[in-house]
C-alpha positions in Angstrom: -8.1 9.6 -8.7 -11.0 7.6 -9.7 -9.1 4.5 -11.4 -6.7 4.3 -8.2 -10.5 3.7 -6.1 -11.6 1.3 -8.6 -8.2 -0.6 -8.0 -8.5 -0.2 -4.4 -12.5 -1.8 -5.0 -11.1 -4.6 -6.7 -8.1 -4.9 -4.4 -10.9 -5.6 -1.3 -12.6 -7.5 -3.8 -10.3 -9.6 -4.1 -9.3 -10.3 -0.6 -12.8 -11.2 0.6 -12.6 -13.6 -2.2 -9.3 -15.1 -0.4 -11.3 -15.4 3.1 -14.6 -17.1 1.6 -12.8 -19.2 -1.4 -10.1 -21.5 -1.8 -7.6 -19.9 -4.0 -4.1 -21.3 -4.7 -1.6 -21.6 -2.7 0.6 -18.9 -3.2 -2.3 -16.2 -3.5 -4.5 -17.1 -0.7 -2.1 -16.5 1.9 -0.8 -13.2 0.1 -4.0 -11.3 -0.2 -4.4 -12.2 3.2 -1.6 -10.7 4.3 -1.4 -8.0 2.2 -5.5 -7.8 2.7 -4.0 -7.1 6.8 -1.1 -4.9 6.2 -3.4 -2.6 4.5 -6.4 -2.9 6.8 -3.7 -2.5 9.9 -2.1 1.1 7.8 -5.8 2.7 7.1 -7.3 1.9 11.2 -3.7 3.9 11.7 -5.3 6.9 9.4 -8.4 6.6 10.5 -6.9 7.6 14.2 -4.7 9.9 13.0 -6.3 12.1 10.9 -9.8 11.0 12.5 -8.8 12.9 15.2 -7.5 15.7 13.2 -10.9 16.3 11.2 -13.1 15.9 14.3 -11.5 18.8 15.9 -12.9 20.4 13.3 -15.9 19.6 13.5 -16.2 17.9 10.1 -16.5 13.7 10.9 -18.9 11.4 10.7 -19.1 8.0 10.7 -19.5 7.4 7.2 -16.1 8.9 6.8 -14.6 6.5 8.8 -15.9 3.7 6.6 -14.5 5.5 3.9 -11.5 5.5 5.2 -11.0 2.5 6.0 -12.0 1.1 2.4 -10.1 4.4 0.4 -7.3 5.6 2.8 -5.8 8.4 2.4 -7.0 8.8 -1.3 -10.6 9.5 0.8 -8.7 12.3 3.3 -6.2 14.2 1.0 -9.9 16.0 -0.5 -11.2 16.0 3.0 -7.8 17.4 4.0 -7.5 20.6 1.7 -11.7 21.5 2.2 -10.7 21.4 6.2 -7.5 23.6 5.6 -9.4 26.0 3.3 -12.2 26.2 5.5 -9.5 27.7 8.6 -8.1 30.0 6.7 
């Protein structure tokens, strides 16, 4: 789990690099896109299951951030603690 958020890291990494540098042609415009899609799919978690864990009482801020950066490799943990925790 923790090599899959170091590649996710890297992957933002890399797409800030495509906004503030000049990279070649074919890689500029596909981090940026790919830097979108992905940005576009985690604000769609973050509503999603944002709502989900506020009803139970259990979000902050902080997790939203993570979620945006991590995805759902951030909320399946988050998940099962919010599912133990009801039963």
């Amino acid at each position: 789990m923790n090599m899959f958020r170091g590649v996710i890291v890297v992957f933002w990494l890399a797409v800030l690099l495509a906004i503030f540098a000049d990279l070649p042609v074919p890689f500029d415009r596909l981090l940026l896109s790919a830097g979108a899609v992905v940005a576009f799919l985690h604000a769609l978690e973050l509503v999603g299951f944002g709502v989900w864990i506020r009803r139970r009482g259990l979000f902050h801020w902080r997790d939203g951030v993570m979620i945006m950066i991590f995805g759902v490799l951030y909320l399946k943990p988050r998940m099962r603690r919010a599912r133990q925790a009801s039963v």
